[in-house]
N, C-alpha and C positions, 0 to 999 in steps of 0.2 A: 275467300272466294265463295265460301258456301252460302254467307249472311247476303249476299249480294245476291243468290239465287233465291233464298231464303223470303226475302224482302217481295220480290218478284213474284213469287208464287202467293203467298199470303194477298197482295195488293189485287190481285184479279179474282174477277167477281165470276161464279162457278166454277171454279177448278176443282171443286172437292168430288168431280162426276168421274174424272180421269182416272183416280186411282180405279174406282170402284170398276170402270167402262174396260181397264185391262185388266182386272182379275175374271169380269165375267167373259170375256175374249180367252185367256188363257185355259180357265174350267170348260168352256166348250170346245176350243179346240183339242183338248185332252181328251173330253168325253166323246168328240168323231173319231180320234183315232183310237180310242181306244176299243171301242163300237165296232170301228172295220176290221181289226186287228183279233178281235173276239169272234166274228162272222166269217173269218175266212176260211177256208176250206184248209183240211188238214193235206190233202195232195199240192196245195200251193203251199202250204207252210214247207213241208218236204221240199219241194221244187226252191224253194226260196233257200234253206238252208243248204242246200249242195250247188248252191252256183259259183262261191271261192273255188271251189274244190273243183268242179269240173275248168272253169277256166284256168285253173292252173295246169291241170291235166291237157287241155287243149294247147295250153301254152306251149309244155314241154313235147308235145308233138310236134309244134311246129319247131320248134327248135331242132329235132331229133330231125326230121324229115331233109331240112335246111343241110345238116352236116354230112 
């Protein structure tokens, strides 16, 4: 199966752009997120780490309130 994709790929004329076209797609979109992920504010980092926690907290209220 593979020599049959194998074939195919080799037979077209520029395809050697593709590999290259998703590594530089992949390095930038690593380097946005890694850019916004480094800018964010440490009160949203916070905020963002106890959202589990608080919705299960919410959860078990409703549940408690329920019974």
């Amino acid at each position: 199966m593979l020599r049959f994709i194998k074939h195919n790929l080799t037979s077209m004329l520029g395809i050697e752009i593709y590999p290259l076209f998703s590594l530089v797609l992949f390095t930038l979109f690593f380097a946005i997120v890694l850019l916004y992920v480094w800018k964010m504010s440490k009160t949203r980092v916070n905020e963002m780490s106890a959202l589990p926690l608080e919705f299960e907290q919410e959860d078990t209220n409703i549940k408690i309130e329920h019974l």
